[in-house]
Steps between C-alpha positions, in 0.01 A plus 500: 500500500281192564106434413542230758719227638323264259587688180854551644523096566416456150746737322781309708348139372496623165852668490555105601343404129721742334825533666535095566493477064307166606296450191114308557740176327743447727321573829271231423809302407642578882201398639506120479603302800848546639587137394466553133728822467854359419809644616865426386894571523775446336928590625751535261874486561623800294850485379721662200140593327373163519226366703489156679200331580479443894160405554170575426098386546419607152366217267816363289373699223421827612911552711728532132212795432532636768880469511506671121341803636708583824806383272332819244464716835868476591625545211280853463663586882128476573573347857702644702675364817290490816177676303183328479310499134179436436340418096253273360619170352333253260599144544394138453285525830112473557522887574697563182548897625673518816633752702908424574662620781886486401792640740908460414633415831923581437713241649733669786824646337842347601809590465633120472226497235490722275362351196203479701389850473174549343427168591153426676128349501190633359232369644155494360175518687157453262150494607175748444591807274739751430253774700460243731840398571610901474239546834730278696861607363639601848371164671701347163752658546604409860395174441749401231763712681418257816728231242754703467720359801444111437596517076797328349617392186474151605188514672516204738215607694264565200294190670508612832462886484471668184215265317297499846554881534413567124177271493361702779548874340152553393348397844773696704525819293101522350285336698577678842201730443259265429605261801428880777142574324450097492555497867343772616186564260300779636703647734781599251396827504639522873853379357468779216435776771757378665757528212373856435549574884858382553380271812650230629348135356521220750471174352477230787416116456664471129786327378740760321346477165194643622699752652698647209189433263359777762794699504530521112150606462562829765786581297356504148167658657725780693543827388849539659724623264240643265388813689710750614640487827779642750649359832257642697253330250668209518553470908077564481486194317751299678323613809189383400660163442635436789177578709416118563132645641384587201677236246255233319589182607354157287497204710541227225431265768156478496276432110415810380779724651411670817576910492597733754529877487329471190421841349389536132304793356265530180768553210674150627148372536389584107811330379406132676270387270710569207827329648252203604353421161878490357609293791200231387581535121877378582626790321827629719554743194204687536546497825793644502352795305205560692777583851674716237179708412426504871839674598473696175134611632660599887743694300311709307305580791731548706658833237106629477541511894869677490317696223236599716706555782711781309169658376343473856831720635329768291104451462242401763290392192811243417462359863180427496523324143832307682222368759226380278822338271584309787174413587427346151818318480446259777888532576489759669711404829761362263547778301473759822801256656697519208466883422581576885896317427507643222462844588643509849734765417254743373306654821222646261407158342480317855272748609255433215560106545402569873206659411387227238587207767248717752253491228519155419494359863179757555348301204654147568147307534352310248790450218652824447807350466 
């Protein structure tokens, strides 16, 4: 199945070049300083088909453009109430192509007013690309549903709470990524096992930014809800969570981070490097892609395992080419924890798991794992 883990490495760092549609052009344009790449919003009071100017950071001449198009996407029943879309726009900005973020928030119905129905916001978000913007949609999406309780017509607290809230979008629902690998540089890879692991993260010493940066990052870097799993698999995992022995705690207190329980193995390991020159180029996008490709990488391993398992039921030569897989994946204890909740129904499979978990703790020195 594999040459090696190198060759394997590879193949997931170039599915990164072809599944992120990041062409050579716009990668180098992500990679200037943070500073220099704009981001921008714009509300809209939507009423009777018309749309009314709230506020916005666009330049003066750059809003009535943009106010032409979403005017053009309602009027298509392109946006839809409480569903986030994503295109390219061209505007009088630096940029010129931007990806926009728009989402029709409907204004509460009432029976005292009904004239109201239909009524609403739509709220535009633009920064980056359209692939770009697309790799964050469900962080999007909660944010501008986050507005949906402090909107009316008249806005009096545009000043106080919506403008503040808007102006921060791109650093709340983007840049959470970027701030984890910024803080914890080499030993990411220990977070990343973690995610794949379903153990408990500890974040001590932090104010509460820190600690739902952290939090965000195990969630997009989990596999929960992507594999297959049952309540049995499920109380494995929850189980595992809750054992505060062997949860990875980061003590913010101290410059670097100090780890405990750390445990990493050498798939996490390979993808450091890659997540570290992305963290340096400021580029949240393709850092965003590069966690994708890593989960997309523990997935497809983790069906060649199930696939082996079934075979292994049936062939002593399928075993032994389930032990040299796991050997050359480098996630092997991952994938062996995984496979075990998965299958804890099936008496057959857990007896070839058990036998691959003795083989891999007989061959546990060096970096089998």
């Amino acid at each position: 199945m594999f040459t090696s883990q190198t060759s394997s490495f590879q193949e997931s760092l170039d599915v990164d070049e072809r599944d992120a549609d990041f062409d050579n052009e716009e990668i180098a344009g992500y990679s200037q300083n943070i500073q220099q790449i704009n981001s921008y919003y714009a509300i809209y009071y939507y009423q009777n088909t018309s749309l009314t100017l709230l506020d916005s950071s666009l330049p003066a001449e750059a809003e009535p453009e943009l106010r032409s198009y979403i005017s053009r996407r309602l009027s298509k029943g392109a946006l839809l109430g409480g569903m986030g879309n994503i295109a390219t726009v061209e505007l009088s900005i630096p940029e010129q192509a931007v990806g926009c973020y728009c989402c029709l928030l409907e204004q509460e119905k009432s029976p005292e007013q009904p004239e109201a129905d239909g009524n609403g916001w739509v709220v535009c978000l633009l920064g980056g690309s359209e692939k770009g913007l697309n790799l964050f949609r469900i962080e999007l999406d909660k944010y501008v549903q986050g507005l949906q309780g402090c909107l009316t017509p008249e806005m009096q607290n545009l000043e106080t709470e919506v403008r503040p809230y808007l102006n921060r979008w791109y650093e709340e629902s983007v840049m959470h990524i970027h701030r984890v690998v910024q803080l914890l540089q080499a030993n990411v890879g220990y977070l990343l096992h973690a995610a794949l692991s379903h153990k408990l993260v500890e974040v001590t010493g932090a104010d509460e930014k820190t600690k739902a940066d952290v939090a965000r990052f195990i969630k997009a870097a989990s596999l929960q809800g992507l594999v297959q799993e049952d309540t049995t698999a499920a109380s494995l995992c929850k189980a595992i969570s809750e054992d505060t022995h062997t949860g990875l705690i980061i003590d913010c207190s101290t410059s670097p981070p100090t780890l405990t329980n750390e445990v990493s193995n050498r798939f996490c390991d390979d993808w450091i490097q890659a997540f570290l020159n992305a963290a340096e180029r400021f580029n949240p996008f393709l850092l965003r892609q590069i966690l994708e490709n890593f989960k997309l990488k523990a997935i497809q391993d983790m069906n060649n395992l199930k696939r082996f398992i079934r075979q292994a039921e049936m062939s002593h030569y399928a075993l032994f080419r389930c032990c040299l897989f796991l050997q050359s994946c480098g996630n092997g204890d991952v994938l062996l924890q995984n496979a075990r909740a998965e299958h804890s129904s099936l008496p057959e499979a857990c007896g070839i798991i058990t036998v691959l978990e003795e083989f891999l703790g007989e061959h546990a020195q060096g970096t089998l794992y």
